[in-house]
N, C-alpha and C positions, 0 to 999 in steps of 0.2 A: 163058448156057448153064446148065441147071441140075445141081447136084452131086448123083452118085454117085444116077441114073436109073436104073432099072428099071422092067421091064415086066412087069403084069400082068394076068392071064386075070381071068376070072369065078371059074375053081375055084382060085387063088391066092387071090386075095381074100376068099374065102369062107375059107380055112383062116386065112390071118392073121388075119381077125377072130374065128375061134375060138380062136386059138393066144392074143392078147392077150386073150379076156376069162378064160381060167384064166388065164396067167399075171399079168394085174391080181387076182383072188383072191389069188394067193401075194403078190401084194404089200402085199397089207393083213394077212396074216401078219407079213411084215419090218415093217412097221409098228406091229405091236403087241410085238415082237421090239427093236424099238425104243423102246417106252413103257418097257417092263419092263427096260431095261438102265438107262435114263434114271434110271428109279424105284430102281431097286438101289444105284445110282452116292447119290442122293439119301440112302439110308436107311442106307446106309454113312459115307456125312459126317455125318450127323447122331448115329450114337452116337457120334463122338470128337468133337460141336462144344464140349465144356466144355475141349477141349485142341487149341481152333482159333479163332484170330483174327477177327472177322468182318469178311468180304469179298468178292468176286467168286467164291469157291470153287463154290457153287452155279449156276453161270453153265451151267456144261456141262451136268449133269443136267436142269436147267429146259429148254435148250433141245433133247436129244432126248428130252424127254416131250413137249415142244409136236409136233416134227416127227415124233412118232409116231401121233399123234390128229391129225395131219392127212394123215400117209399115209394112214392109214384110211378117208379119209373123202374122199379123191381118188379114192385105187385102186377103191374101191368105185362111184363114177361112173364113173369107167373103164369098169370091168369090165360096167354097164351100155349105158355106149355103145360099146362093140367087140361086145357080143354082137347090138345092133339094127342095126350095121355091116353086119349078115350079108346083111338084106334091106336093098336100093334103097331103097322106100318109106319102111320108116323110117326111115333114113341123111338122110332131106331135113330131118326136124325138127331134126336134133342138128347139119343146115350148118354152121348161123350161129355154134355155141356152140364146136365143135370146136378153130377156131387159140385162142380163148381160153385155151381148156383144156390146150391142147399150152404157151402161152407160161405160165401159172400154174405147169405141172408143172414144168416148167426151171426156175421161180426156187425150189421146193420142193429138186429134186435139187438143186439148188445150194446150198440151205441144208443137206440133209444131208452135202454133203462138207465144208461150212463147220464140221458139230457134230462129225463127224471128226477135221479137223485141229485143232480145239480139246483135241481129247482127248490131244495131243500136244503142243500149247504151256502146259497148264494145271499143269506142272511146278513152274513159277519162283514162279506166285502160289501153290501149294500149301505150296509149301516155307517161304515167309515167313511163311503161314500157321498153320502148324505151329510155326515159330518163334516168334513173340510166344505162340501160344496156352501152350505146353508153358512156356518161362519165367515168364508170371503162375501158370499150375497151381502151379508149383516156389517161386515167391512164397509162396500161400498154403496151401500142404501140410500148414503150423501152425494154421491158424486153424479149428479142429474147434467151435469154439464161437460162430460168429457165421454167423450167416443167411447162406445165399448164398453160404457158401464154406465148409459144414463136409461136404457131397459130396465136397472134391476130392483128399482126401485117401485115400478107398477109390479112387477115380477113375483116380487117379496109379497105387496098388497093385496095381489090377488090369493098368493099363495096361502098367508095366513087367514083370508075371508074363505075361500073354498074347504082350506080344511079344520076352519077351528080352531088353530092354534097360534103362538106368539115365541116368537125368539127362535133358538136352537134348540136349545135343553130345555130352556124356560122364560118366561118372559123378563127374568133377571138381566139376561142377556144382551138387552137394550143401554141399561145400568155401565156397561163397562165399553161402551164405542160412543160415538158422536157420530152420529144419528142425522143432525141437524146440519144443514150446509150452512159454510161463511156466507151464502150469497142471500141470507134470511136472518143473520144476527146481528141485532141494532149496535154496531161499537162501539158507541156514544154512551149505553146505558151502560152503570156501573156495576150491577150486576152481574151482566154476561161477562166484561173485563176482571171482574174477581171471579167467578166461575174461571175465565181461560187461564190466569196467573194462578190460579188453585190446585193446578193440572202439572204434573210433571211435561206432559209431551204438548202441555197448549191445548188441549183437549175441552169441546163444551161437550160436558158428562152432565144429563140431568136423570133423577128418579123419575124418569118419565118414560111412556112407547107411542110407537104411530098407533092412528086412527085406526087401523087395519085390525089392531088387538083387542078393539072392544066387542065384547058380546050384545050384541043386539036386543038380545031376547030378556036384558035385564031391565028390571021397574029404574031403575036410577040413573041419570044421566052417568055417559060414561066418566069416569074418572081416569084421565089418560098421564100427566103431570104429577109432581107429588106424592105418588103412592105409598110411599110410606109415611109420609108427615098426617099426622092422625088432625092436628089444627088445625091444617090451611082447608079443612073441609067442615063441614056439619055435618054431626053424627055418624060420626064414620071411626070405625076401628080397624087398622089394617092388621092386625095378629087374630081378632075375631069375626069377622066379616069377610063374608065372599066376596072375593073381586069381582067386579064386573067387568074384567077382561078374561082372554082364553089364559087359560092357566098350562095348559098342557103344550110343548115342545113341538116345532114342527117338525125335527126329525123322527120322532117317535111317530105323529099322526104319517108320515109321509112312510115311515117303516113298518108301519102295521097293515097300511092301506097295499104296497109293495107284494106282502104277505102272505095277504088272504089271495091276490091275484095269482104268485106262486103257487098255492097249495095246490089252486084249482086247478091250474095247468097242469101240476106235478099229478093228480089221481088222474088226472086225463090221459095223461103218458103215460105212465104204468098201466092203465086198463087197457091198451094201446097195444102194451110190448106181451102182455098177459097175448093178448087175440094176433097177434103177429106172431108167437112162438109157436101157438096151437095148428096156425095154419102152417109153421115150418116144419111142424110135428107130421101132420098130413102128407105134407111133399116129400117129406121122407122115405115115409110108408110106402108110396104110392113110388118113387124112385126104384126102393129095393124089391117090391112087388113087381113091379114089370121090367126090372133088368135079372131075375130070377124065374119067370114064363120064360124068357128068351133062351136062357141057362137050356131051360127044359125042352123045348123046343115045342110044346102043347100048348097053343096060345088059348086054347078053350079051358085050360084045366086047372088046378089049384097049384096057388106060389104061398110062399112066405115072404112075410114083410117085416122089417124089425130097423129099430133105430142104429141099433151098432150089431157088427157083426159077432165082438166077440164081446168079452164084461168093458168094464169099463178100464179095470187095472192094464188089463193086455194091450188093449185101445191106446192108453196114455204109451206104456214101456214103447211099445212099437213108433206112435209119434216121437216120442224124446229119441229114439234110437236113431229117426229119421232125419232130424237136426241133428245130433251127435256126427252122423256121418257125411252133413252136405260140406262140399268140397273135395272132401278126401278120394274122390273118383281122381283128381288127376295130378293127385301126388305119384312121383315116381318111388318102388319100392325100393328100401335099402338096407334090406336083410346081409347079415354079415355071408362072406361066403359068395355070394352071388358078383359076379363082374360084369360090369358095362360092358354091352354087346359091342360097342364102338370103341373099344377099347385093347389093344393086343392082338391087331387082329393080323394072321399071317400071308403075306403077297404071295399070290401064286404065279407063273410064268406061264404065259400063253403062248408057246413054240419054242424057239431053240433059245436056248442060254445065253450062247455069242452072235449076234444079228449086226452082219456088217453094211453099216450106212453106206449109202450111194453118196456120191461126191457131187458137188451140186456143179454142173459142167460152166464152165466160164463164159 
């Protein structure tokens, strides 16, 4: 029995295939509505990749820039064969082509709700990624003078001024590296020489962070040094008193900000793959509708249209049955009983028995 049948006129059919070739147009909109979120998502990880681990991060964007330059270029067939849908005659060339094109489009939408739900599991690798990337930044924040890591240092500054925040996890974070380059610590003072012999690895470790980490918007000169020494200040309690630096992790501002950019994309795709099913819904219809007039041979008259021929259960057995059996066309069979035709086969004599050769004359 076939699912979820309807019956259609000549002047049904005729508007379904109008109605699907505009809306295959708008679908090569959502398709490029897709390139361009793909591309955005891309061009956004790539200004923070000096303070990003590399990894699978770019997984997402690649793949709806791919499934956007292919909706394009579907929709746009599409949209040519629903408008020659209109007429009979030309409906006979695009037969043959048609279920192809209906079973490609399904594994397409199916990838776009796959770049979907990726936009919503890409959380956990994002955030590890941000992890290692932001603690080697925080590594070499010092090293202004050697190739290849004397960027990272504006890098960091900008980063923690644009989004508010300070360290990795927290501004503690400053607390356990050396921050400060040998090419700005006086040797001479004995200070810094008991700080560096204080240090198992020779390390100048102070309770201090860069300039970067102060919040602007506080009444009180920043307090960047010392932050925990409650003396070396006036009226200052650091267990009761708001810092006036960002308190908050740049991995977390950088993973929340990540986020909300995902979410958006991801109800954008799904609403996407919603309007790309409906219109594969259509081409369906509109397939078994006019290769069923043909059936009939009444092009003026009424067809049925239907998404599957029989339920669903018969639909699957019949696929599995169909992979169960590919190959086995050119097994030879080897039923007991049965003998190879090349096998015992008996000579026959084409004339006489005794056939005396001619002697070959000298």
């Amino acid at each position: 029995m076939a699912v979820l049948k309807v019956k259609f006129t000549k002047t049904k059919r005729d508007k379904l295939a109008q109605i699907l070739w505009i809306l295959n147009w708008v679908s090569v909109v959502s398709g490029i509505i897709l390139f361009s979120l793909g591309l955005f998502l891309k061009i956004e990880i790539k200004k923070r990749n000096e303070v990003m681990a590399k990894g699978d991060v770019n997984s997402v964007p690649n793949m709806l820039i791919s499934v956007g330059v292919i909706a394009c270029i579907i929709n746009f067939l599409g949209g040519k064969i629903c408008y020659d849908c209109s007429d009979t005659n030309k409906f006979s060339r695009w037969k043959l082509v048609m279920l192809p094109y209906i079973v490609c489009t399904f594994c397409f939408t199916f990838c776009i709700l796959v770049g979907a739900l990726m936009c919503y599991t890409m959380r956990n690798e994002l955030e590890e990624s941000l992890y290692l990337g932001l603690r080697d930044a925080i590594k070499f924040y010092k090293d202004t003078d050697i190739p290849g890591r004397c960027f990272l240092k504006k890098t960091v500054d900008m980063l923690q001024i644009g989004f508010q925040c300070c360290g990795n996890n927290g501004f503690r974070d400053w607390f356990e590296i050396q921050w400060v380059s040998h090419r700005y610590l006086n040797m001479a003072s004995k200070e810094v020489l008991d700080r560096l012999k204080s240090n198992v690895d020779g390390k100048f470790l102070v309770d201090g962070v860069p300039f970067s980490c102060c919040n602007p918007s506080s009444p009180r000169p920043c307090i960047q040094y010392q932050l925990t020494n409650n003396s070396a200040h006036y009226n200052y309690d650091f267990l009761t008193e708001e810092l006036n630096i960002w308190v908050r992790g740049c991995r977390e501002a950088l993973l929340e900000y990540y986020t909300v950019i995902m979410r958006s994309i991801g109800i954008t795709a799904l609403l996407i793959w919603l309007f790309e099913l409906s219109v594969l819904i259509g081409v369906r219809y509109l397939q078994t509708a006019m290769k069923n007039i043909l059936l009939l041979g009444d092009l003026e008259g009424e067809s049925d249209g239907w998404l599957l021929e029989n339920s669903f259960v018969e639909t699957a057995k019949y696929n599995i049955s169909i992979i169960k059996n590919l190959g086995k066309a050119n097994q030879i069979s080897t039923v007991s009983g049965m003998n190879d035709p090349n096998i015992n086969v008996q000579n026959t004599n084409c004339g006489k028995t005794n056939v005396t050769t001619k002697s070959i004359p000298a």
